[in-house]
Structures are given as C-alpha cells and as structure tokens.
VOBA-1610 file (N, C-alpha, C; in pm, whole numbers, padded with zeros to 5 digits, always signed):
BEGIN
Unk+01052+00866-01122Unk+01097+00831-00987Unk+00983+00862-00887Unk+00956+00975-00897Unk+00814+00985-00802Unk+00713+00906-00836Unk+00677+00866-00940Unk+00573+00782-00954Unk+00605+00658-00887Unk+00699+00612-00912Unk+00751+00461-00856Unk+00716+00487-00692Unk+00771+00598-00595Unk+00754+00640-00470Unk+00597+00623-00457Unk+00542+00683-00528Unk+00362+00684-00513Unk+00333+00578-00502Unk+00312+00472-00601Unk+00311+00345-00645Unk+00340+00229-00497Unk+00445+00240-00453Unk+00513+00184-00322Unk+00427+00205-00232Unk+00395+00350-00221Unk+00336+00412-00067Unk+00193+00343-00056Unk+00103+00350-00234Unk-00077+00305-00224Unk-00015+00134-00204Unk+00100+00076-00225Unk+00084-00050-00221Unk+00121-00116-00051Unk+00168+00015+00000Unk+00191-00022+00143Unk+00026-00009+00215Unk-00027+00127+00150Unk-00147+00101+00207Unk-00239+00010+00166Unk-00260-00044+00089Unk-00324-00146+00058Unk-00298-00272+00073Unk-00221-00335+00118Unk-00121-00443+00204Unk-00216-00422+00372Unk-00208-00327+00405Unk-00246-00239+00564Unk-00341-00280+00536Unk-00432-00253+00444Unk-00588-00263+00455Unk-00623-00393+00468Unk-00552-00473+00352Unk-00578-00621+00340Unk-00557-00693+00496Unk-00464-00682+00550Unk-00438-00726+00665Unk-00536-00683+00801Unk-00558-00538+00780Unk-00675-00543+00882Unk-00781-00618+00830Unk-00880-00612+00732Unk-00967-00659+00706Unk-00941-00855+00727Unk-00865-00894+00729Unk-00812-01041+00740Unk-00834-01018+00870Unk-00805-00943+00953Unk-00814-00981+01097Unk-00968-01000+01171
//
C-alpha cells in the first residue's frame, strides 16, 4: 500500500515537471 502511495506521488511529480517544461 505504501508503495502504490509513493508510486502516485513521483507520478504526480513528474506529470508537474512535464507540464512545466511544455510550457
């Protein structure tokens, strides 16, 4: 279960990143 939580959180930040860098 925590892993899945981890997993979510680097994929929120990396979503974030992608999108700044697009901008």
């Amino acid at each position: 279960m925590y892993q899945t939580l981890k997993i979510q959180k680097e994929t929120e930040i990396c979503i974030t990143r992608f999108r700044t860098i697009q901008r």
